[in-house]
C-alpha positions in Angstrom: 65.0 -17.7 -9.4 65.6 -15.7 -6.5 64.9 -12.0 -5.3 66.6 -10.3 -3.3 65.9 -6.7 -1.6 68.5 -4.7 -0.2 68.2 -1.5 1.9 71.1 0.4 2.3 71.7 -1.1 5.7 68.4 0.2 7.6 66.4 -1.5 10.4 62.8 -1.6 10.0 60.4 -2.3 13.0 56.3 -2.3 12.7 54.6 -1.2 15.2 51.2 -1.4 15.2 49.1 0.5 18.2 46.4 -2.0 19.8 43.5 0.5 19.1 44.7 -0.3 15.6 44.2 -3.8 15.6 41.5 -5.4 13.8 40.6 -9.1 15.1 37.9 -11.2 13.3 35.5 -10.5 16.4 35.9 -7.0 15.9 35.3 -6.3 12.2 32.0 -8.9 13.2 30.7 -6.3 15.5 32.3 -3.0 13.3 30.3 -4.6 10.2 27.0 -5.1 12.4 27.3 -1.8 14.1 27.5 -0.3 10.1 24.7 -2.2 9.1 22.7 -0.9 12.2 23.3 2.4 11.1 22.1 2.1 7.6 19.0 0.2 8.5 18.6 3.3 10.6 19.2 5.6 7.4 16.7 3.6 4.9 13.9 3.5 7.9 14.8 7.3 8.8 14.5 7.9 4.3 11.3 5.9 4.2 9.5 8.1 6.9 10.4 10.9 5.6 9.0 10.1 2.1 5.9 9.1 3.7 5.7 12.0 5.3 6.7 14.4 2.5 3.8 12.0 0.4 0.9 12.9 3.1 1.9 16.6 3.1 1.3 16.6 -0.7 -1.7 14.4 -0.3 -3.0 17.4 1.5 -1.6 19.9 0.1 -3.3 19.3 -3.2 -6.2 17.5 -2.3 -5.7 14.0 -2.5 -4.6 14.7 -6.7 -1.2 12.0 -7.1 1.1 12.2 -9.7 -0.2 9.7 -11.5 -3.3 11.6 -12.0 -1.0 14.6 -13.2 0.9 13.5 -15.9 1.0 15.0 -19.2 -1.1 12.1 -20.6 -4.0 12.5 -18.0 -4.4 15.9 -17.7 -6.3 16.3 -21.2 -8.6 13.3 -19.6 -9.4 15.0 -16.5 -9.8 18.7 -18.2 -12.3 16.8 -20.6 -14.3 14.9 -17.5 -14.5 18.3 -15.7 -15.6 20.2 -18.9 -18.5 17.3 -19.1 -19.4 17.5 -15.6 -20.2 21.5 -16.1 -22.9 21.2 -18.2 -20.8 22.8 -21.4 -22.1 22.2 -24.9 -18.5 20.6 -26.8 
C-alpha cells in the first residue's frame, strides 16, 4: 500500500541557519561543557553544606543532630541531671 500526501500545490524549502546546526562534534563538546557546569553545581552544593554544617557546629557547640533527636534528648537530660549531684 501506498501513501500519498498532497498540498494544495505549495513549495516547501528548509532552511536551516548554520548556528543551528548540530554536528556529532558539537553536541560532544555541548554535553561536556553541561557536565562541567553541574560538577561545578554539586562541588559549589557540597561547600556550602559544609559550611552551613561548621556554622552550626559552632553555633551550638559542637551538639549534632544526632544527639538532638527526640529519642536522645530524654538520655542527655537524664546524664546532665546525674552529673549535678540531684537525688532522682
Amino acid at each position: 500500500m501506498e501513501s500519498f500526501v498532497a498540498i494544495d500545490g505549495s513549495k516547501f524549502s528548509a532552511v536551516n541557519h548554520t548556528g543551528r546546526v548540530y554536528t556529532r562534534a558539537r553536541l560532544r563538546k555541548l554535553f561536556a561543557e553541561i557536565d562541567g557546569q553541574i560538577g561545578s553545581y554539586f562541588e559549589m552544593l557540597e561547600s556550602a553544606d559544609e559550611a552551613e554544617k561548621h556554622a552550626n557546629e559552632a553555633q551550638h557547640g559542637g551538639v549534632t543532630e544526632e544527639d538532638s533527636t527526640p529519642g536522645r534528648t530524654e538520655g542527655l537530660a537524664s546524664k546532665d541531671r546525674a552529673g549535678t549531684g540531684r537525688d532522682r
